[in-house]
C-alpha positions as CSV (number, residue, x, y, z in Angstrom):
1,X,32.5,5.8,96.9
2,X,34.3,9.4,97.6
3,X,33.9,11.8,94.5
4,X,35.1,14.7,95.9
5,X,33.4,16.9,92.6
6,X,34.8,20.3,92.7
7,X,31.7,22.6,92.4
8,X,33.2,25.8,94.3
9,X,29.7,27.5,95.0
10,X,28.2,24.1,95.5
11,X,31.1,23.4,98.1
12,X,30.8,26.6,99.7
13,X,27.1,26.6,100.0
14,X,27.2,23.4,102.4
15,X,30.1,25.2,104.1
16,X,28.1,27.9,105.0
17,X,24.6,26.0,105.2
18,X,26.4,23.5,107.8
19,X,27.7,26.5,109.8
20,X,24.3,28.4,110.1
21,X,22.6,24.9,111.3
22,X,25.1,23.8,113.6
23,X,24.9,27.7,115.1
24,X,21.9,26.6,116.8
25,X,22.7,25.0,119.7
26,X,19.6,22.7,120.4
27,X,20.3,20.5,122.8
28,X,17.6,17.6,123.1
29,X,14.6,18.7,124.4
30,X,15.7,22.6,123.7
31,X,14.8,21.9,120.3
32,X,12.3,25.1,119.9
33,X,14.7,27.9,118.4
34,X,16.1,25.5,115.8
35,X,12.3,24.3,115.1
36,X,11.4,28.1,114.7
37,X,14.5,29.2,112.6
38,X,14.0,26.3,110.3
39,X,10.3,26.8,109.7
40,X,10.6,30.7,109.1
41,X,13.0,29.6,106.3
42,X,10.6,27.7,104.4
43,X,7.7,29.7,105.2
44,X,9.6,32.5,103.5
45,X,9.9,29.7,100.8
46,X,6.0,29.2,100.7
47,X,6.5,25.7,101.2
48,X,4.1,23.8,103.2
49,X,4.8,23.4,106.7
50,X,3.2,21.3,109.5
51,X,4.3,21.3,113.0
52,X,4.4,18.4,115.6
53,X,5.8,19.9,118.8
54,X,9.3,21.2,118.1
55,X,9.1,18.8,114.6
56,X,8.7,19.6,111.1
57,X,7.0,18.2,108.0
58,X,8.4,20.5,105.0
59,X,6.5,19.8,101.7
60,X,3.7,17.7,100.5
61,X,2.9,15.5,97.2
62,X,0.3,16.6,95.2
63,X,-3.4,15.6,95.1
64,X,-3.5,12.1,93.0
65,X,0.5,12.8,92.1
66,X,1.7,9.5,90.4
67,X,5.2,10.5,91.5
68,X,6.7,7.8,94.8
69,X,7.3,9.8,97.5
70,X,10.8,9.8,99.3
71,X,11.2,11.3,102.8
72,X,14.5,12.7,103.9
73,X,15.0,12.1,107.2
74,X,17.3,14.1,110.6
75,X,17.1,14.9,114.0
76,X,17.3,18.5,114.8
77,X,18.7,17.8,118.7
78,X,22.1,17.1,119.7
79,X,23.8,16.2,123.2
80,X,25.3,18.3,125.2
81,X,28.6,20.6,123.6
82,X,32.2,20.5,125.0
83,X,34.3,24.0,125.0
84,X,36.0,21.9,121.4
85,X,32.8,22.0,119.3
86,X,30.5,24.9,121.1
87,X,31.6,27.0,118.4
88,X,31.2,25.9,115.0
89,X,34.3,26.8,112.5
90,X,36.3,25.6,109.7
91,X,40.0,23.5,110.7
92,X,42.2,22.0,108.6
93,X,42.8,18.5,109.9
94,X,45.4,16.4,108.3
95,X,45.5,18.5,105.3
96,X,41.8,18.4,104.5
97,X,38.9,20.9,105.5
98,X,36.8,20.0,108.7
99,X,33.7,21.8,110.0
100,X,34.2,21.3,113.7
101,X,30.9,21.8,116.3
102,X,28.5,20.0,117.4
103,X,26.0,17.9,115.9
104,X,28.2,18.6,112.1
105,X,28.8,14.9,112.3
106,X,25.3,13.6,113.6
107,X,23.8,14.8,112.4
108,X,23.5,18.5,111.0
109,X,25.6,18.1,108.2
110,X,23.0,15.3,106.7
111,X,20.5,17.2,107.6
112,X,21.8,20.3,105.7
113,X,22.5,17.8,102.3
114,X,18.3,17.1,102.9
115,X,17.5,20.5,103.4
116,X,19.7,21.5,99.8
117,X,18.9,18.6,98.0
118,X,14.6,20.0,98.7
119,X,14.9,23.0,98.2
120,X,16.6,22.8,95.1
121,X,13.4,23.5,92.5
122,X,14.6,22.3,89.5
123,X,15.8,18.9,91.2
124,X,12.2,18.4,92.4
125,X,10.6,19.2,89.3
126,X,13.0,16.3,87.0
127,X,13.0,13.9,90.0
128,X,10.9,10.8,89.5
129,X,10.5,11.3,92.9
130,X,8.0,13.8,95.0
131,X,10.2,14.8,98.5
132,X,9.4,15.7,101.7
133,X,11.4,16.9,104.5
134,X,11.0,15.5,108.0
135,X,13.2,17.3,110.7
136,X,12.2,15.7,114.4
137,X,12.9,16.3,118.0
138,X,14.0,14.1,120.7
139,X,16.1,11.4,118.8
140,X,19.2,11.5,121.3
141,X,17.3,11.1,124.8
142,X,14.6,8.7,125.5
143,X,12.4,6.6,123.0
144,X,9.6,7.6,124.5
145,X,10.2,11.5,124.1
146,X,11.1,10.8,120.5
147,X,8.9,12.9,118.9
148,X,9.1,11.0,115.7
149,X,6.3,8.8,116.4
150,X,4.3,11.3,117.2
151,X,4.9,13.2,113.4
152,X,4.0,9.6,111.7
153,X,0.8,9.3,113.8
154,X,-0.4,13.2,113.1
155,X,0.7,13.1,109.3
156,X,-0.8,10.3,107.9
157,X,0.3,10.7,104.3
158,X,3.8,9.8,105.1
159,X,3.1,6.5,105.7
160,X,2.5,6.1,101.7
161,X,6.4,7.0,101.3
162,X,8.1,4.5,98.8
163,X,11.5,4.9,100.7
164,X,12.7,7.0,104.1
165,X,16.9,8.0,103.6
166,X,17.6,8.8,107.4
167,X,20.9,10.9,106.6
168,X,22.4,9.5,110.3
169,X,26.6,9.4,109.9
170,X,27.2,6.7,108.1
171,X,30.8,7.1,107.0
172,X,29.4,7.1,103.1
173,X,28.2,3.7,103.5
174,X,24.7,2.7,102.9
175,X,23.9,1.3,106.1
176,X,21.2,-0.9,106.4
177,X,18.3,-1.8,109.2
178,X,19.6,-1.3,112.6
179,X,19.9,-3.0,116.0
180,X,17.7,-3.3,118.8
181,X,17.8,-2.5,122.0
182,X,17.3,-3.0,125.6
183,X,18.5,-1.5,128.8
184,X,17.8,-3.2,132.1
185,X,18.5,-2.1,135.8
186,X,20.1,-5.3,137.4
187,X,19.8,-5.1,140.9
188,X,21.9,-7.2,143.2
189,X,20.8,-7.8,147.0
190,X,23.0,-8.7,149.7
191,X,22.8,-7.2,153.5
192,X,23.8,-4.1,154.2
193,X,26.5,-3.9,157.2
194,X,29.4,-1.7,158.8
195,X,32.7,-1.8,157.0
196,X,34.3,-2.7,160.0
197,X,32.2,-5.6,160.6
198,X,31.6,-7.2,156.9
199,X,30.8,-10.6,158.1
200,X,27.6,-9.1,159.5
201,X,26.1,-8.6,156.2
202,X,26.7,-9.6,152.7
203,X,28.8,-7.3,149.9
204,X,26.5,-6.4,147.4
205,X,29.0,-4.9,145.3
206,X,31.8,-8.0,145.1
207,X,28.6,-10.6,144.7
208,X,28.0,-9.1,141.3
209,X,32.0,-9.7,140.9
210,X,31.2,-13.0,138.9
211,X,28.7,-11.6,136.6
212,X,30.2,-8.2,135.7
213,X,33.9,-10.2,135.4
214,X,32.0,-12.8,132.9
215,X,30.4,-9.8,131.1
216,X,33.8,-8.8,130.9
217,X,34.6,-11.2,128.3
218,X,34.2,-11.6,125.1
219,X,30.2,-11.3,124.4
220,X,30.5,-9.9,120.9
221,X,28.4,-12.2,118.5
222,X,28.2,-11.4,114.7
223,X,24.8,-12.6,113.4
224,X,24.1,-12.4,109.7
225,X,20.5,-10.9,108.7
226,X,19.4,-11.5,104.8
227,X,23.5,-11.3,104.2
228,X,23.8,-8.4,106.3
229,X,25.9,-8.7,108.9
230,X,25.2,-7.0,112.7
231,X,26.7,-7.5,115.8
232,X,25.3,-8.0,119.5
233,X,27.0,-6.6,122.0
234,X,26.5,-6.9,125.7
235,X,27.7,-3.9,128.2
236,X,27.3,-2.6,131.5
237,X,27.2,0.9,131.1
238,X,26.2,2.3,134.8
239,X,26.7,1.1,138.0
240,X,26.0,2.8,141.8
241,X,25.1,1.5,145.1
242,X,22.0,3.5,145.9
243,X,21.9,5.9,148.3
244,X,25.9,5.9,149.5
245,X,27.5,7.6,146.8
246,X,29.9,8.8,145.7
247,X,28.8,12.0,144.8
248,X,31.3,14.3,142.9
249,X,34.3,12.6,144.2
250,X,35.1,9.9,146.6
251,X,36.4,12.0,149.1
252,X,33.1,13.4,149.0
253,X,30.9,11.1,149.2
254,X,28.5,11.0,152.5
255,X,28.7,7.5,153.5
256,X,32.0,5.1,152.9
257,X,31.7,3.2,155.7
258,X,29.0,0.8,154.8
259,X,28.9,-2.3,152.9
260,X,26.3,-2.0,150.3
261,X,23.2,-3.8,150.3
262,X,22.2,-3.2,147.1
263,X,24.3,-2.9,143.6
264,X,22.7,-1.7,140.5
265,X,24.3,-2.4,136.9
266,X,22.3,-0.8,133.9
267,X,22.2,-3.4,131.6
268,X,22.7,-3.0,127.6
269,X,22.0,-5.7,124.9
270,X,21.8,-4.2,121.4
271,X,20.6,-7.2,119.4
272,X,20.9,-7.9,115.6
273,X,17.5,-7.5,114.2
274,X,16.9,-11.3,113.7
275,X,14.8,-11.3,116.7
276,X,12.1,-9.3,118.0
277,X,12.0,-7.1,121.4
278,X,10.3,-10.6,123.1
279,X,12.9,-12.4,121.9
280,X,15.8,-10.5,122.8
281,X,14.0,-9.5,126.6
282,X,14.1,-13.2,127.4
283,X,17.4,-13.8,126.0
284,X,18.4,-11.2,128.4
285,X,16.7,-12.5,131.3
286,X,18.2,-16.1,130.7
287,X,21.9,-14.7,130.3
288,X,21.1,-12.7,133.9
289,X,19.0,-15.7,135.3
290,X,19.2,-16.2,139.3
291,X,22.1,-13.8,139.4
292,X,20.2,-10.6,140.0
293,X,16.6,-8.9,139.9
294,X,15.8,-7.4,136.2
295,X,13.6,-4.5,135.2
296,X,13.4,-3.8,131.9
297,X,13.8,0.2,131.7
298,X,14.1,1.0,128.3
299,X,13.0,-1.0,124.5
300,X,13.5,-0.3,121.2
301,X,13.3,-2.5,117.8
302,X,15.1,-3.0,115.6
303,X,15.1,-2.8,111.5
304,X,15.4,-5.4,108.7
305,X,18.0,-4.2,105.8
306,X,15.3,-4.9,103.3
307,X,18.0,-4.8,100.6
308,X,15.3,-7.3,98.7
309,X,13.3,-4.1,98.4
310,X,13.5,-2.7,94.9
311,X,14.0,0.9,96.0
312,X,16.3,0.1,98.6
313,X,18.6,-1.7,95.7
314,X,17.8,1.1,93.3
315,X,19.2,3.4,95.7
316,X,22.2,1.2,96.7
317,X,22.7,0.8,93.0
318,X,22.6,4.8,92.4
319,X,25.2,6.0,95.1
320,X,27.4,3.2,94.6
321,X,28.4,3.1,98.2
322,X,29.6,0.5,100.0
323,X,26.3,-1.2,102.1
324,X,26.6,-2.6,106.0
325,X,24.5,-3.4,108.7
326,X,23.8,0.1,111.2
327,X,25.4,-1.0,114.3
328,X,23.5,1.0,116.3
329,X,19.6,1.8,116.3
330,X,18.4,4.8,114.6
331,X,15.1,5.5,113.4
332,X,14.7,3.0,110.3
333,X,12.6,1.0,113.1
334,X,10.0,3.3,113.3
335,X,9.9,3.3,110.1
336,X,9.9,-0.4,109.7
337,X,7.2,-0.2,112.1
338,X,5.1,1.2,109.6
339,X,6.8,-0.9,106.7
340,X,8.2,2.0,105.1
341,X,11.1,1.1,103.4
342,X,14.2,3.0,105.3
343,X,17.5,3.4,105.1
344,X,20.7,4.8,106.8
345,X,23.0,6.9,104.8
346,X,24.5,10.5,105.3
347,X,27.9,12.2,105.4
348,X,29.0,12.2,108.8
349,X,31.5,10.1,110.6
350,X,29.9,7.5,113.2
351,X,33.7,7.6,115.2
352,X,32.6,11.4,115.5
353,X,29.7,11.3,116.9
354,X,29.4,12.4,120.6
355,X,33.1,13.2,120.4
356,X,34.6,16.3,121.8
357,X,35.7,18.7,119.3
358,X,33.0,16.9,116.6
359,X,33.5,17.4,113.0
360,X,32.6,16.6,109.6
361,X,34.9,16.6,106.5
362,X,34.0,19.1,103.6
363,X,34.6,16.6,101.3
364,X,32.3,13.9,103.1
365,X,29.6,16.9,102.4
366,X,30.7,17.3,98.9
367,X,30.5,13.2,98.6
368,X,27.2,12.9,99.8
369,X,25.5,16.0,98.5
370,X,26.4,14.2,94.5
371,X,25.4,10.9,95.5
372,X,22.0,11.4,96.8
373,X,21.2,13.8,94.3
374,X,22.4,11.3,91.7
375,X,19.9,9.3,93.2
376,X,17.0,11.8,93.4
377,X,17.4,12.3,89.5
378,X,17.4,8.6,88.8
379,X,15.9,8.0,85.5
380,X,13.8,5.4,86.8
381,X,10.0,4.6,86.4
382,X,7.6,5.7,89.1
383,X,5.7,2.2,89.0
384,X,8.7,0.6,90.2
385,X,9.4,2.4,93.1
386,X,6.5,1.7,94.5
């Protein structure tokens, strides 16, 4: 629910906090400046600091505090930048502030309402809550060079966390769980030949016609999870035939006289989380079946919503934000993994994310930065967080 309180310095402090973070162009797997920047800051803060490769674990609960622990939760990489968003700035866009560059929307500008929300002494010392900040590498590339496995295995105590926000865009909603996912390399054979003389082989390419014009259709299927509702989706997101191009451009390309004898088709079924990854790998192999060869390249979980979960509802109940399924996967399954209650829920826009020109509005910021502290200060007893 947008607020849009009118706290000048508070306003201008994300402004310029956003600006700073989003400065550091940290690319996945280029993550180390950002890591060192970000840990000098709260070494000069004398807060406790422990580093996983180029991730961080800021703060720690005290010995035999009764306090639940909440974890706030970002990725410090981003994907590549365009010329729109390599430089981050201030627009107006349709008569409302923007900070345009990228990562603002996903998802430095949660990361920033974390990072003010901890460090904010007199907020930590009337929450009910003890915090933590976790700030990881590696969320945009492959699972397995997320490094945020890695921080849950070498930090043991934050598996005792009562609740993890992940401040991912989520438009202001509270988003819930997440999808699955898998990615398979489909591999159609036929014979390769010359183009001149097709009938002596067999088109790869045209005999995964049928199956990519059936994919085509409509394979959108809305699937309801404890009243939650997700969506699978099926898409072919890559295709090539090896080894014959084209390279930059057709008119490039080394070899266009030859009728493939291979096609490939990268497979992707994101899958509500009312299955697991066995489930959903043979539901993929049926929905292929005799068609083409499948290698499954690529497997994540997903994330239950858990809005049974009385800190999940507590927090729901506290930002009064509208609550959907994440239709995407983010890292509430690793989390889930170690059945630590998660959740998705930060300022940025999901439409923005990976956009050219990315941006976040102030006023999202602004939005967020009241809610989750209204949340944070919750008059609520520690037993029943936990």
């Amino acid at each position: 629910m947008g607020t849009h309180v009118t706290d000048p310095a508070a306003r201008d402090d994300l402004v310029e906090r956003l600006l700073e973070h989003v400065g550091h162009l940290c690319v996945t797997g280029e993550e180390g400046p950002i890591a060192e920047a970000v840990s000098a800051r709260y070494e000069a803060l004398g807060e406790r600091i422990v580093r996983v490769g180029n991730s961080l674990v800021v703060g720690a609960p005290a010995p035999g505090s009764p306090r639940p622990l909440v974890l706030l939760v970002g990725h410090l990489d981003v994907v590549p930048p365009t010329e729109d968003d390599r430089e981050a700035k201030v627009e107006v866009q349709d008569d409302a502030p923007v900070v345009v560059g990228r990562g603002t929307s996903d998802m430095k500008a949660g990361n920033v309402v974390a990072m003010r929300a901890f460090e904010d002494t007199d907020l930590r010392a009337s929450s009910p809550y003890d915090l933590a900040l976790v700030l990881y590498a590696g969320e945009e590339g492959a699972a397995e060079t997320n490094e945020l496995r890695s921080v849950l295995a070498k930090v043991p105590w934050l598996t005792d966390a009562s609740l993890a926000i992940v401040l991912e865009p989520t438009d202001g909603q509270v988003q819930l769980g997440c999808l699955g996912g898998l990615h398979a390399l489909l591999t159609f054979r036929g014979q390769q030949a010359h183009s001149a003389r097709p009938w002596h082989g067999r088109n790869a390419l045209t005999l995964a016609g049928p199956f990519l014009a059936e994919l085509d259709r409509d394979h959108l299927v809305d699937v309801e999870v404890d009243g939650v509702i997700y969506r699978d989706v099926w898409s072919a997101t890559q295709a090539w035939t090896a080894g014959l191009g084209p390279e930059a451009t057709p008119t490039t390309a080394p070899v266009r006289n030859v009728i493939p004898g291979t096609f490939n088709v990268n497979l992707n079924l994101r899958f509500a989380p009312s299955r697991g990854l066995e489930a959903a790998e043979a539901e993929l192999r049926a929905f292929v079946g005799d068609a083409a060869e499948v290698d499954i390249v690529d497997r994540v979980p997903g994330a239950p919503p858990r809005l049974d979960h009385p800190v999940v509802r507590r927090f729901v109940d506290a930002v009064d934000a509208p609550v959907a399924g994440k239709q995407a996967w983010t890292d509430v399954a690793r989390f889930a993994e170690i059945d630590v209650p998660a959740l998705n829920y930060g300022p940025g826009l999901t439409a923005q994310a990976h956009q050219r020109g990315e941006y976040v509005p102030v006023d999202a910021l602004v939005d967020a930065d009241v809610a989750l502290r209204r949340f944070l200060l919750g008059d609520h007893a520690s037993s029943e967080a936990t």
